[in-house]
OpenMM code with the backbone's topology and positions (N, CA, C; nanometers):
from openmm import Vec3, app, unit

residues = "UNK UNK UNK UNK UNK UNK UNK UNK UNK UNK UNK UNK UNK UNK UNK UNK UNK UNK UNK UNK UNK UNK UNK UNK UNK UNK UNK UNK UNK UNK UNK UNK UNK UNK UNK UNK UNK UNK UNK UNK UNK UNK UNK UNK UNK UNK UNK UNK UNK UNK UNK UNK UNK UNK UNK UNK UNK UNK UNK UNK UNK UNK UNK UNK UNK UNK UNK UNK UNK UNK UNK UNK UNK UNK UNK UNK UNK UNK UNK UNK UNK UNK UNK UNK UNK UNK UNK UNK UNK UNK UNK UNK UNK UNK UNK UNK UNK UNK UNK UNK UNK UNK UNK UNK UNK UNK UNK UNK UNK UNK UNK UNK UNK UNK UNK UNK UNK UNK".split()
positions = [
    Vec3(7.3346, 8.5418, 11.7642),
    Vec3(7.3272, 8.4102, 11.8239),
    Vec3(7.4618, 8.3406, 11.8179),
    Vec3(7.5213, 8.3959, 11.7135),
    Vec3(7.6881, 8.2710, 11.6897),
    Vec3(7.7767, 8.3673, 11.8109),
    Vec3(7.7407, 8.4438, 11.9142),
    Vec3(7.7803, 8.4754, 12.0725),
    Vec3(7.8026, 8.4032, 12.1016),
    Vec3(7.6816, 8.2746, 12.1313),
    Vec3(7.7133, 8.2136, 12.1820),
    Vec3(7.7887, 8.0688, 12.1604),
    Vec3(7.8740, 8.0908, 12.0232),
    Vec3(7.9227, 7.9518, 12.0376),
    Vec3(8.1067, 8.0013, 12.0237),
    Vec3(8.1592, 8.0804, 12.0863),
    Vec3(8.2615, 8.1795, 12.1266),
    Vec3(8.3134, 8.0611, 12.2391),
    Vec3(8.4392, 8.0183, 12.2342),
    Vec3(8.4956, 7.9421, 12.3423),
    Vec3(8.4765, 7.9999, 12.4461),
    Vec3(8.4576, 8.0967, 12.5064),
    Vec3(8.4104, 8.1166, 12.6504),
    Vec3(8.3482, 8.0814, 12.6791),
    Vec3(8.1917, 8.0995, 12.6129),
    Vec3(8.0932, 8.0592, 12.5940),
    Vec3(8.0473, 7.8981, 12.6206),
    Vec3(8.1341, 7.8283, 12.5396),
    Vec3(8.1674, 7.7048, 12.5197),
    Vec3(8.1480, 7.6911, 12.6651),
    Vec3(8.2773, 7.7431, 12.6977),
    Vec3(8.3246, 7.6755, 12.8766),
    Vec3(8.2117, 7.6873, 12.9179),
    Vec3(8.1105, 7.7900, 12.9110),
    Vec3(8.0104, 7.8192, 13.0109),
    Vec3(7.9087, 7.7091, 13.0253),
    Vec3(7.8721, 7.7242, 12.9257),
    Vec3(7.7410, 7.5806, 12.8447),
    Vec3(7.8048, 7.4395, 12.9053),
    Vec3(7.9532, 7.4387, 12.9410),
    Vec3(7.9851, 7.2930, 12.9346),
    Vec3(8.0324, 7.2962, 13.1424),
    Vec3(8.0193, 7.3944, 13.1826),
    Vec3(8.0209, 7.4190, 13.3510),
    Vec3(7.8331, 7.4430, 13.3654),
    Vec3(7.7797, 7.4525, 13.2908),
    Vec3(7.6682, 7.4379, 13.3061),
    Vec3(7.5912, 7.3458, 13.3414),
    Vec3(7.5936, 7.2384, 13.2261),
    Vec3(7.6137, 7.0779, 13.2100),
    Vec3(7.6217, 6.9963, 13.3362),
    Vec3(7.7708, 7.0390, 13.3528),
    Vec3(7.8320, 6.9836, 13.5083),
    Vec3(7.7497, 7.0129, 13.6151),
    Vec3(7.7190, 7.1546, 13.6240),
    Vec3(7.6201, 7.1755, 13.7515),
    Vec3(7.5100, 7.1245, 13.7547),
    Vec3(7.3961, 7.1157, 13.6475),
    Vec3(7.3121, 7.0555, 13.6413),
    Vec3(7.3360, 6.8661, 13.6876),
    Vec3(7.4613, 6.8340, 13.5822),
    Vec3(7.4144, 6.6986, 13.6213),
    Vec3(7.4828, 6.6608, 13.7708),
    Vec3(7.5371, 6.7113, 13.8254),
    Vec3(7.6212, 6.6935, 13.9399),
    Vec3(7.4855, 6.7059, 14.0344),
    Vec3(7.4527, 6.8448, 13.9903),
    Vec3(7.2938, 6.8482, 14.1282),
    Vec3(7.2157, 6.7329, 14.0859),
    Vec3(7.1912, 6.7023, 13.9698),
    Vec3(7.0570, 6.5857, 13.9643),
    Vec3(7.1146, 6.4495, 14.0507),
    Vec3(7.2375, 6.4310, 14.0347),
    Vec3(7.3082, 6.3109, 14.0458),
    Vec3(7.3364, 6.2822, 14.2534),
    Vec3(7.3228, 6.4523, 14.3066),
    Vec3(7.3867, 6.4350, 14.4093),
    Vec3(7.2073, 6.4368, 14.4924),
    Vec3(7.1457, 6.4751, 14.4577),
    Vec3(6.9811, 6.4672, 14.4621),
    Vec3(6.9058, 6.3368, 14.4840),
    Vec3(6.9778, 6.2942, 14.3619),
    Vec3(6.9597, 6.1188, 14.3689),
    Vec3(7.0075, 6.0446, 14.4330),
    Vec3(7.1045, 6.0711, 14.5153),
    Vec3(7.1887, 6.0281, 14.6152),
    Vec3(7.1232, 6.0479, 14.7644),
    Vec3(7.0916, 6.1924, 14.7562),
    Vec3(7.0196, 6.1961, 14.9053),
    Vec3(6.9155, 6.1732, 14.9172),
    Vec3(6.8475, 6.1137, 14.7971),
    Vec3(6.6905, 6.0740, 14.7958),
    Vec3(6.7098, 5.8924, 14.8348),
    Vec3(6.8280, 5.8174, 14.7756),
    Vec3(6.8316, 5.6986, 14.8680),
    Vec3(6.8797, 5.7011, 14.9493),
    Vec3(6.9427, 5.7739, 14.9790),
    Vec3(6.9855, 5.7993, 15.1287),
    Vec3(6.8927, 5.8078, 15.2716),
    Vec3(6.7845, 5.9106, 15.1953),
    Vec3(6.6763, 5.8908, 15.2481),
    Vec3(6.5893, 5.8141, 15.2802),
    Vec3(6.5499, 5.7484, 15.1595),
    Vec3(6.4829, 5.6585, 15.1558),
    Vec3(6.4972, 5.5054, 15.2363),
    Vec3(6.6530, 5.5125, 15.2787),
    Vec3(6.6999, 5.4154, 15.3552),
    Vec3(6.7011, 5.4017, 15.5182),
    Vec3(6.6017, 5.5507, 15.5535),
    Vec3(6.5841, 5.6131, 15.6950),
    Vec3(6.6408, 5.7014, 15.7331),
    Vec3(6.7462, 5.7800, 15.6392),
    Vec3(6.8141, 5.8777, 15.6712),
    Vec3(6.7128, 6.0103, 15.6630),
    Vec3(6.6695, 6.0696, 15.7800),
    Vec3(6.5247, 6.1310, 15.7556),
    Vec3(6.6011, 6.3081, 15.7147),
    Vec3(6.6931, 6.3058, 15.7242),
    Vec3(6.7547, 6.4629, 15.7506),
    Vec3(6.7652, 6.4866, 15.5496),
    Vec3(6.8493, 6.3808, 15.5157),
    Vec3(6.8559, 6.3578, 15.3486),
    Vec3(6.7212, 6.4245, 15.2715),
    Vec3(6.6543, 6.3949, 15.3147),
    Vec3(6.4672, 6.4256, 15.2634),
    Vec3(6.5102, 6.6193, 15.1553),
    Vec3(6.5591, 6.6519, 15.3112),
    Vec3(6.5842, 6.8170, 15.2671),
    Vec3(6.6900, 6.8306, 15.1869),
    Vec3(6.8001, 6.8024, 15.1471),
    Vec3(6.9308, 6.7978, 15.1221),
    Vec3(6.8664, 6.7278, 14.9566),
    Vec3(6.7832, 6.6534, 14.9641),
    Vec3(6.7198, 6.5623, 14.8669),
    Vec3(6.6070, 6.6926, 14.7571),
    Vec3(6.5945, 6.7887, 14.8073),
    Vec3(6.5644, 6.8941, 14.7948),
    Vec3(6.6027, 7.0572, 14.7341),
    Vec3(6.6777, 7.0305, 14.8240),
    Vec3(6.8027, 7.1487, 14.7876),
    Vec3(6.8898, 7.1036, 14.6373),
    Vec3(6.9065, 7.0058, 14.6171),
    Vec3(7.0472, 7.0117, 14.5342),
    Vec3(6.9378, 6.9963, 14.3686),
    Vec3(6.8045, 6.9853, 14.3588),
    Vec3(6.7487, 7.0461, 14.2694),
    Vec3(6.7109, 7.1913, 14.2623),
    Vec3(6.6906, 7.2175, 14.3519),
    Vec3(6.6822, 7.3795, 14.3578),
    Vec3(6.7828, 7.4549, 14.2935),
    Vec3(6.9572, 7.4436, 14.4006),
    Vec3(7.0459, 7.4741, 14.3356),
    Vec3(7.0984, 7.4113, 14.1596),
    Vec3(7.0598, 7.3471, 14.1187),
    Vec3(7.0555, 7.2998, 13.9520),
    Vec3(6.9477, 7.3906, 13.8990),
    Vec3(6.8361, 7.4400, 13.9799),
    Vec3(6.7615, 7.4995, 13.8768),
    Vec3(6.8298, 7.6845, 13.8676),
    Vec3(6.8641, 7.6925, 14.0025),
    Vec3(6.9595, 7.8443, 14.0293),
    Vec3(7.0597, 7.8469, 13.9047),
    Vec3(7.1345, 7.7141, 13.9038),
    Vec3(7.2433, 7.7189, 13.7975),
    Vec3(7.1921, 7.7685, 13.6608),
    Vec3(7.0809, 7.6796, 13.5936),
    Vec3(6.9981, 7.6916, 13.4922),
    Vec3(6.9490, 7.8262, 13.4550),
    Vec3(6.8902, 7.8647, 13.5825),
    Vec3(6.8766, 8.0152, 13.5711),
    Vec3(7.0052, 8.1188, 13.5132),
    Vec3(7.0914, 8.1298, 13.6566),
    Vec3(7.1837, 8.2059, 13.5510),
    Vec3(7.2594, 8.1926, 13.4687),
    Vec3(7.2465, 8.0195, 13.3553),
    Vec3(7.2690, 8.0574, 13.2286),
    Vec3(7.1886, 8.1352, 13.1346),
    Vec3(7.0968, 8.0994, 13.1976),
    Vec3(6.9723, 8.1782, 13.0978),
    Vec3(6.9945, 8.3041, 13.1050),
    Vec3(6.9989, 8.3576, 13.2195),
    Vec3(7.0082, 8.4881, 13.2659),
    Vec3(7.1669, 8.5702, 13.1720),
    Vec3(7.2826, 8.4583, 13.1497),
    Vec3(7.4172, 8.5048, 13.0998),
    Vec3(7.3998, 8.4977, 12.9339),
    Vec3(7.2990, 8.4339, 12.8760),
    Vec3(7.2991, 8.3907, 12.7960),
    Vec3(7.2143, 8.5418, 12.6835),
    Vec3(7.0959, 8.5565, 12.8004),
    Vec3(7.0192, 8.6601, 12.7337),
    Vec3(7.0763, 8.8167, 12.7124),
    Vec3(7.1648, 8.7958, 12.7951),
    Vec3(7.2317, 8.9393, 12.8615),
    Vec3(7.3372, 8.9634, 12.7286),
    Vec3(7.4207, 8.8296, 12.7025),
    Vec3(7.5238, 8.8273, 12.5912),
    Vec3(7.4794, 8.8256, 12.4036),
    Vec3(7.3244, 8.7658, 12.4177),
    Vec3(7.2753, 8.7793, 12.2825),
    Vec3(7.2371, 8.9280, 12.2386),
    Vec3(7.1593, 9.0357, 12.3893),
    Vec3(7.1159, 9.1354, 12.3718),
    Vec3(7.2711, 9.2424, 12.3174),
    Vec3(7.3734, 9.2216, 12.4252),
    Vec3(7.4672, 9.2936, 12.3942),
    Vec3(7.5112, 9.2796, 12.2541),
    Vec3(7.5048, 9.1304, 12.1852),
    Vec3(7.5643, 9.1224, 12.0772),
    Vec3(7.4721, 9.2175, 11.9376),
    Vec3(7.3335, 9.1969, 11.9689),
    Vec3(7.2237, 9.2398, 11.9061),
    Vec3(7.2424, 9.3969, 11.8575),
    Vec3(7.2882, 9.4970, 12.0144),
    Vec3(7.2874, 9.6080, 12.0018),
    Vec3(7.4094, 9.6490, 12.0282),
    Vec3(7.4870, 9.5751, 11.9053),
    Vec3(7.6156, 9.6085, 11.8613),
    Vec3(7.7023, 9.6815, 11.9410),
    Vec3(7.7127, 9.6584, 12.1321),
    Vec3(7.8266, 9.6730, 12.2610),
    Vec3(7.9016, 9.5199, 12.2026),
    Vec3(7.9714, 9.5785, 12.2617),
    Vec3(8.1004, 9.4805, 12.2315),
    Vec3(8.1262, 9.3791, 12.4020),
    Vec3(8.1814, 9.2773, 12.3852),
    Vec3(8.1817, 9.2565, 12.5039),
    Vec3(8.2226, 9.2816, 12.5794),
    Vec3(8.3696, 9.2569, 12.5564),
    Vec3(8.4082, 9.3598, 12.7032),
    Vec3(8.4965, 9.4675, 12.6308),
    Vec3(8.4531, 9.5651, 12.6444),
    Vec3(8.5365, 9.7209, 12.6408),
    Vec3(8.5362, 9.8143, 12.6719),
    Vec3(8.6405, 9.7680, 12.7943),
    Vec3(8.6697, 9.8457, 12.8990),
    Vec3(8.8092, 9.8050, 12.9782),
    Vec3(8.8923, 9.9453, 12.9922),
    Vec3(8.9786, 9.8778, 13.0445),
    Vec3(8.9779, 10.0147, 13.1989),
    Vec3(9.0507, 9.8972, 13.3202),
    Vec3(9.0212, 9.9589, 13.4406),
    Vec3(9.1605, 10.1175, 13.4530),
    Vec3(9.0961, 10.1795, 13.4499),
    Vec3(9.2367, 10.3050, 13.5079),
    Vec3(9.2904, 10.2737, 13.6557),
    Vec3(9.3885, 10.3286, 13.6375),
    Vec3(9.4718, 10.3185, 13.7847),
    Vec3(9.3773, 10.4241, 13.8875),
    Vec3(9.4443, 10.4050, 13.9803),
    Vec3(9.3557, 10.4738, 14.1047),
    Vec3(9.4192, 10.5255, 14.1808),
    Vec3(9.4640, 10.6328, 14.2304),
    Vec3(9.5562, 10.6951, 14.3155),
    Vec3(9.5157, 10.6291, 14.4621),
    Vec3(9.6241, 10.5914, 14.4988),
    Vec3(9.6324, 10.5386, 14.6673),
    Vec3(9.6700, 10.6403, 14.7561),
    Vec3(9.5809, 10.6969, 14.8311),
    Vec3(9.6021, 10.8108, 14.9331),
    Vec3(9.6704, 10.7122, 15.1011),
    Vec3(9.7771, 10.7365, 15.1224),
    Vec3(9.8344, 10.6863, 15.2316),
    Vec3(9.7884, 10.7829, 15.3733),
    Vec3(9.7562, 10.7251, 15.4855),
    Vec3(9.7528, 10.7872, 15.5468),
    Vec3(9.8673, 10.8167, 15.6539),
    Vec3(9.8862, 10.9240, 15.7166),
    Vec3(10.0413, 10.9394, 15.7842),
    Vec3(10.0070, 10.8495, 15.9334),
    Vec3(10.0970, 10.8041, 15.9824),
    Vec3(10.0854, 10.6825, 16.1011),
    Vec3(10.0691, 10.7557, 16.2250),
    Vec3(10.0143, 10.7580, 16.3236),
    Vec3(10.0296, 10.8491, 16.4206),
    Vec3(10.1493, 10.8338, 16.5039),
    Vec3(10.1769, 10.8925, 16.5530),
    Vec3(10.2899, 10.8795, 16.7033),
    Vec3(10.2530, 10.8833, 16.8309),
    Vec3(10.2994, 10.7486, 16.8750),
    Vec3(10.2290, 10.7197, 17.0322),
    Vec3(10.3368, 10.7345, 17.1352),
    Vec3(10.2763, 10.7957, 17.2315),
    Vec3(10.3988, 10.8301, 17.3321),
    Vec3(10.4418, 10.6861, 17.3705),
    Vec3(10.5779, 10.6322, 17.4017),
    Vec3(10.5676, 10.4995, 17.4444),
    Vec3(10.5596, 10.4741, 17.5869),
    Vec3(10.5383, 10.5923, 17.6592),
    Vec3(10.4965, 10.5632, 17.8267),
    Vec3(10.3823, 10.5657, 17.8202),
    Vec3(10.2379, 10.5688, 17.7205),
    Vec3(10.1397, 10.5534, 17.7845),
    Vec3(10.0746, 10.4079, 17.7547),
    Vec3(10.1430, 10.3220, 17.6087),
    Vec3(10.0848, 10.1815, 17.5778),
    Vec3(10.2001, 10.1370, 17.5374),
    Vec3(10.2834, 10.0352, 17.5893),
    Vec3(10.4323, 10.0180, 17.5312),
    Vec3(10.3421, 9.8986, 17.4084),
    Vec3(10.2559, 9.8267, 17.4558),
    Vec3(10.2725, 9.7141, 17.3299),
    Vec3(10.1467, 9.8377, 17.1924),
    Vec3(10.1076, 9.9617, 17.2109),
    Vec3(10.0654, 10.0116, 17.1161),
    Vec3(10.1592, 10.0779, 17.0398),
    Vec3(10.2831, 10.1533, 17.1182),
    Vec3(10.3746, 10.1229, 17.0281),
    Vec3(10.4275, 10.0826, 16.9644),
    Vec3(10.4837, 9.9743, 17.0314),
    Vec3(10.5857, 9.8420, 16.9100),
    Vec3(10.4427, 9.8351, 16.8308),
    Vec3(10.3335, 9.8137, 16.7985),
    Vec3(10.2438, 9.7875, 16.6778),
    Vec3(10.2513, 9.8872, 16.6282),
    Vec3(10.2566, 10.0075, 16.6600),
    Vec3(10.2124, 10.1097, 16.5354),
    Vec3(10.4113, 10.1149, 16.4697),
    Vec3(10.5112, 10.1041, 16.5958),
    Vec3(10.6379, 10.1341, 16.5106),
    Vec3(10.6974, 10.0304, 16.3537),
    Vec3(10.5855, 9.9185, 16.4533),
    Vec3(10.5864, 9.7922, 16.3568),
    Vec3(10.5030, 9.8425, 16.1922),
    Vec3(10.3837, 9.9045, 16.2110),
    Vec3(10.3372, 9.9157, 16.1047),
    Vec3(10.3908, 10.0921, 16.0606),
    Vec3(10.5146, 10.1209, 16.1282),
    Vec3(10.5619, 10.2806, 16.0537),
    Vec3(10.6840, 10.2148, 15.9864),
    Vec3(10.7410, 10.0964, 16.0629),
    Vec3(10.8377, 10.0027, 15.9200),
    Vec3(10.8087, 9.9269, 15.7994),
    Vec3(10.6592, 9.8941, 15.8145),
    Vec3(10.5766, 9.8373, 15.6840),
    Vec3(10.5762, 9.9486, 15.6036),
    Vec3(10.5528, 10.0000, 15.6631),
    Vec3(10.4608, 10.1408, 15.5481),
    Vec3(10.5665, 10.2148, 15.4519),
    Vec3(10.7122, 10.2658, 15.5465),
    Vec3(10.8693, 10.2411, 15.5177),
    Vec3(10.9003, 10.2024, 15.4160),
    Vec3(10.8822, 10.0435, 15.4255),
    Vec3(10.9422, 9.9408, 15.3386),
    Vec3(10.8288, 9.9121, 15.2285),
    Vec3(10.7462, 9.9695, 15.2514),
    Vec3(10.6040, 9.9910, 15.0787),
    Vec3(10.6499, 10.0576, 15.0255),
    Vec3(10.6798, 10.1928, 15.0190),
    Vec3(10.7298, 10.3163, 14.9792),
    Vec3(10.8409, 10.3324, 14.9605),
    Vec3(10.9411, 10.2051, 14.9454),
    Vec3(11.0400, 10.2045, 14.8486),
    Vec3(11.0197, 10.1470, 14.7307),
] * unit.nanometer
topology = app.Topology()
chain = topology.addChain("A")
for resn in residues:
    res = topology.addResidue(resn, chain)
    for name in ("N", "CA", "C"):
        topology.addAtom(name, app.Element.getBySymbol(name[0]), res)
């Protein structure tokens, strides 16, 4: 359980907060909005509790995921990404009497490719 009181963590719980009260607050807004004849607000008056409860959710959802990992002694993050070989492909060659502006683009991108590969 002390996972979750890890300054990341922290941040999370406290962007959490924000989302929640930002949706209740902006909810309450389109509900007088509404209420003042703005008939479209009604839905919008709607939505921005929904999205607060989405938020709510995936703390819960980040929260359970990080106690279990901590539980069954994975670590959090360990892992680091390997490099990845970049396979280039060779540029074709266009005759320039049959598309002059497909040329200048491909000669254009056989000087990019050039100037990568230094």
């Amino acid at each position: 359980m002390t996972v979750l009181f890890k300054p990341r963590w922290l941040a999370l719980h406290a962007f959490t907060v924000f989302v929640v009260v930002s949706c209740a607050s902006l909810a309450w807004w389109q509900f007088v909005r509404a209420d003042a004849g703005n008939g479209r607000s009604f839905g919008y008056a709607l939505q921005w509790p929904a999205m607060g409860v989405f938020g709510l959710c995936v703390w819960a959802w980040l929260c359970r995921d990080g106690i279990r990992a901590a539980r069954d002694g994975e670590p959090e993050e360990d892992f680091e990404l390997e490099p990845v070989a970049v396979r280039r492909a060779p540029v074709p060659v266009v005759d320039p009497a049959q598309d002059p502006e497909l040329a200048a683009y491909n000669a254009m991108l056989t000087r990019l490719a050039e100037k990568d590969a230094q």
